[in-house]
C-alpha positions in Angstrom: -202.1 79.4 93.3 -203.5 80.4 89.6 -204.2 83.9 89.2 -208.2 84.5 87.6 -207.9 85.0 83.9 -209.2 88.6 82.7 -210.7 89.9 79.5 -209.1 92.9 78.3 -210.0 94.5 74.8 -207.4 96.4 72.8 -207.4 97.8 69.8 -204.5 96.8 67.1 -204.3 98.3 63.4 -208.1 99.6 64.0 -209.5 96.2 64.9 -210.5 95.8 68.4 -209.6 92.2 69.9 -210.1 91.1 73.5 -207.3 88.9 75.0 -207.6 86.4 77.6 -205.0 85.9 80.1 -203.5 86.1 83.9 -201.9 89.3 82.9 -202.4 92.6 84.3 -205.0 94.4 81.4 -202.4 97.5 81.8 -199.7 95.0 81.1 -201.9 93.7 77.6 -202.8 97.3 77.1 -198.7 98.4 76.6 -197.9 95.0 74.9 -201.2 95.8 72.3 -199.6 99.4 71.8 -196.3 98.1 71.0 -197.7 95.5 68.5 -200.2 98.5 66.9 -196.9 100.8 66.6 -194.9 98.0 64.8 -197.8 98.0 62.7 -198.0 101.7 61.8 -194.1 101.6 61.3 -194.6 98.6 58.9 -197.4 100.0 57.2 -196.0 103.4 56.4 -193.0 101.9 54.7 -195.5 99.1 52.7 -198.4 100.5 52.4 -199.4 98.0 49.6 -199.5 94.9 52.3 -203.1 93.3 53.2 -203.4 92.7 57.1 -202.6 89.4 56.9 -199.1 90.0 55.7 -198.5 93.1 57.4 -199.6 90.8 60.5 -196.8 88.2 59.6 -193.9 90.1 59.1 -194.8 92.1 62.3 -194.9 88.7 64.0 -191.4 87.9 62.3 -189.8 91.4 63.9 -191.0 90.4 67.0 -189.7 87.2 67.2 -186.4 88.4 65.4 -186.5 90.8 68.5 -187.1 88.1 71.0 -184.4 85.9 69.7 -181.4 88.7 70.0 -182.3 89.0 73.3 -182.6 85.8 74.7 -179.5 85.2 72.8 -177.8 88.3 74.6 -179.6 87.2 77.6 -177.4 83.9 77.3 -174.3 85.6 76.8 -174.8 87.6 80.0 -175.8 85.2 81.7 -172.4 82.8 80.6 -170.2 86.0 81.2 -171.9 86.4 84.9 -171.1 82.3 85.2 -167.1 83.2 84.5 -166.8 86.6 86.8 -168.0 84.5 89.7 -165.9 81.3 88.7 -163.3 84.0 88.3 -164.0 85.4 91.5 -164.2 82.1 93.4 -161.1 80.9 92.1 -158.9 84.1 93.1 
């Protein structure tokens, strides 16, 4: 069963944009925060970068984010894999 998509507006850098999806608008409300606060953090220490860039290397923490922990996600998960092998072999 699809869930209805909703319309939620958020405000990110002082632009309002509204974002369509199946998410919870509380859910799109904390994840527009976080991407504001990156922002903010970037900007402080750059103040000199247009939007655009300050948009793309904001995009690139994320994703630089995202990749360590899926990566540490996989680890866990193959660790969890060897502890029950382990287990089940004993």
């Amino acid at each position: 069963m699809s869930q209805s998509k909703k319309r939620t507006t958020v405000d990110i850098h002082n632009r309002s944009y509204t974002i369509v999806g199946e998410e919870a608008p509380h859910h799109i409300r904390m994840v527009a925060s976080l991407v504001d606060q990156q922002m903010r953090d970037i900007h402080a220490n750059n103040p000199q970068l247009d939007t655009a860039k300050l948009a793309v290397l904001t995009a690139v923490n994320a994703m630089n984010d995202y990749v360590k922990l899926k990566e540490e996600y996989t680890n866990l998960l193959q660790q969890l894999e060897k502890e029950e092998d382990k287990t089940e072999n004993d």
